[in-house]
N, C-alpha and C positions, 0 to 999 in steps of 0.2 A: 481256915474254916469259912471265913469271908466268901472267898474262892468259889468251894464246894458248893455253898447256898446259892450262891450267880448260877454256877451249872446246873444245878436241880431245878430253878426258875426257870431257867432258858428250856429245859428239857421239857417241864411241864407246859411252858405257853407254847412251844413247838409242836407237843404233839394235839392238842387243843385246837390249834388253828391251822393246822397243815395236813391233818387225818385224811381231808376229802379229796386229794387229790395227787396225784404223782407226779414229783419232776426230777429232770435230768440235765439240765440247763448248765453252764460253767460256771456262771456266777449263784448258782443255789444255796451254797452256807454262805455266800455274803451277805445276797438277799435275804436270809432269812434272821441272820445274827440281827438286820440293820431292822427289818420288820420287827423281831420278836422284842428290839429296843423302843421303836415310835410306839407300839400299842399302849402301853400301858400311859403315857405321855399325851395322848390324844385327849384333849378335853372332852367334858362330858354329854356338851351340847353339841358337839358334831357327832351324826350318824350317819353309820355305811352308806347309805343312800345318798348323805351328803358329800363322802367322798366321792362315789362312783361320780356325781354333777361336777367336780375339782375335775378328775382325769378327763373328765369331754372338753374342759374347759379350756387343761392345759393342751390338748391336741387342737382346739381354736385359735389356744397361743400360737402354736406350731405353722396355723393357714394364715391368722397374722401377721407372720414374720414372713412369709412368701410374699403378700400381698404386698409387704413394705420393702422387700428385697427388690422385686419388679418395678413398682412405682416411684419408691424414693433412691435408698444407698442398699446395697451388695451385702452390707457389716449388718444389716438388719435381719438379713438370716440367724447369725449366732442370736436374737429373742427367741428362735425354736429352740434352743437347746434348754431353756426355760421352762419352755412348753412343756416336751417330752419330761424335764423332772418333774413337772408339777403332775403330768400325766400318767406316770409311774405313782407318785405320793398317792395318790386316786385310786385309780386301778388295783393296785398291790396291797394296799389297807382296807380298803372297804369290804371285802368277802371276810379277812383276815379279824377285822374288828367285830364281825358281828360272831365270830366263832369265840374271838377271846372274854367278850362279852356275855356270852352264852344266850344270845337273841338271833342265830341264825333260820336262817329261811331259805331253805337250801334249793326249792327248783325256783323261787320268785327270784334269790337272787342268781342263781345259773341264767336264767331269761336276761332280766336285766345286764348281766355282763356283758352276755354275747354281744346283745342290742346296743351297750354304749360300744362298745370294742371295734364293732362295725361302723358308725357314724364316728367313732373317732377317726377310724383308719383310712374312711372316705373324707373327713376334713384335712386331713393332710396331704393324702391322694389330690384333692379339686385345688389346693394348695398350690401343688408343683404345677400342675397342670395351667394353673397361672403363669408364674415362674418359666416353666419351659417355652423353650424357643419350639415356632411351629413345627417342624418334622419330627420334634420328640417327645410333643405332648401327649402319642399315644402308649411313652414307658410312664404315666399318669395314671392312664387304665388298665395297663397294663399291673403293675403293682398291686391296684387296690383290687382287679379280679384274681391278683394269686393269692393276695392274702384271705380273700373271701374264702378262697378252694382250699388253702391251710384249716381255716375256723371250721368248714363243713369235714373235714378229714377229721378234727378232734372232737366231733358230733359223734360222726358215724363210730368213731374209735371207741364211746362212750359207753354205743348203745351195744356193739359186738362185748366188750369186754367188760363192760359195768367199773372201769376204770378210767375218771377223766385225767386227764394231761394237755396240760397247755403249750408242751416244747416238743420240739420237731428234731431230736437227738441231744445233740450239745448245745441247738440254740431257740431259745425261746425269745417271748415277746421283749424283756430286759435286754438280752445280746442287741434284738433289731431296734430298741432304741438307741445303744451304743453307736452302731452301724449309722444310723441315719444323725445320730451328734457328728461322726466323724467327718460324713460327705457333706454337710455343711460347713464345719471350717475348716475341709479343703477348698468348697468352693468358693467362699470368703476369699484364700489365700492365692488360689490358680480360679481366677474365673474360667466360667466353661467345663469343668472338669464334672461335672454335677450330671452330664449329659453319660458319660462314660461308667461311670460311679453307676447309676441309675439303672443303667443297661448292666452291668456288672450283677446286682444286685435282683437284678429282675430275673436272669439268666439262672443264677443260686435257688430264688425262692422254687421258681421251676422245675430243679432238680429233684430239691427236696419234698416239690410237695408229687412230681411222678413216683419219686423212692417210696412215701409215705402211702402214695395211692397203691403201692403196688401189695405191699406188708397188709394195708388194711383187705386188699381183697383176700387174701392167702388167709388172713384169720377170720373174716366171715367163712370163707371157702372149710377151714377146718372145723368152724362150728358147728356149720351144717353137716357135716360128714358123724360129730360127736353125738349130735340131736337125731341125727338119723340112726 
């Protein structure tokens, strides 16, 4: 009985807070058990807004641990992995809590997201670009212009299909925080491999976001054919 009650909670705050938006991500029922468990847990005197200021925070963590990986010890990288949870805690609650709450503000906070999303993703971007040795600081700008061109694909995806989505097939922003925990403590453990990692990485978002740009033209290209 016990049992059944959890599942009918879980069901109810699921669909409550997850309505507005579609994903496809590998980690999606983990994410969502582990969210649909913090909300109710979150004290009273924190609001979404103040989460959304925790995930820019934890991505400051993240330009911190470069700046001390460079200047000081190498081991100072794993403080990013810090970062990124604190930066997930943020990011992944904040939309989430004002839905389970039922005080959503659904295009101020769409605005607000993009806008911390993007200064995070450049705070860890200016981060490496610390960090990297000179001939590869430009997989620095590299990164944070692919990720900018991912963010503008699930704009444009938004406004063609009136369906937003924050993942780019199997991996969303949760995967590439994975990704970016891992190539730090490999390069804790192999220095220099951060450069390869990097370029690996940059080569993928690449891929994904040609694949993505290609789908998004075919579905404006079908709409217009529909409205015609």
């Amino acid at each position: 009985m016990g049992k059944e009650i959890q599942v009918e909670e879980y069901s109810t705050i699921a669909q409550r807070t997850f309505s507005d938006r579609k994903r496809t991500n590998i980690l999606k029922r983990a994410e969502q058990l582990t969210i649909v468990f913090l909300l109710p847990k979150v004290p009273k005197f924190i609001s979404p807004n103040l989460l959304t200021l925790l995930g820019t925070l934890g991505s400051g963590f993240v330009f911190l641990a470069f700046v001390l990986g460079t200047y000081s010890a190498n081991w100072y990288l794993l403080l990013g992995i810090i970062g990124l949870a604190i930066n997930w805690l943020g990011d992944s609650l904040d939309g989430r809590l004002a839905y389970y709450r039922n005080i959503p503000r659904r295009w101020y906070g769409f605005a607000l997201d993009i806008i911390a999303d993007w200064i995070g993703i450049v705070l860890i971007g200016f981060g490496y670009y610390i960090y990297a040795e000179n001939g590869t600081k430009v997989l620095a700008f590299a990164f944070v212009a692919l990720y900018g061109w991912s963010i503008i694909i699930s704009q444009l995806r938004y406004k063609i299909t009136d369906q937003y989505g924050i993942d780019s097939g199997l991996v969303g922003p949760t995967e590439l925080r994975f990704i970016i925990a891992l190539i730090l403590i490999t390069e804790v453990l192999f220095p220099g491999s951060i450069t390869y990692l990097a370029g690996l990485i940059t080569i993928a978002l690449f891929t994904i976001n040609t694949i993505d740009s290609l789908k998004l033209l075919k579905l404006g290209d079908l709409k217009d054919k529909n409205q015609g």
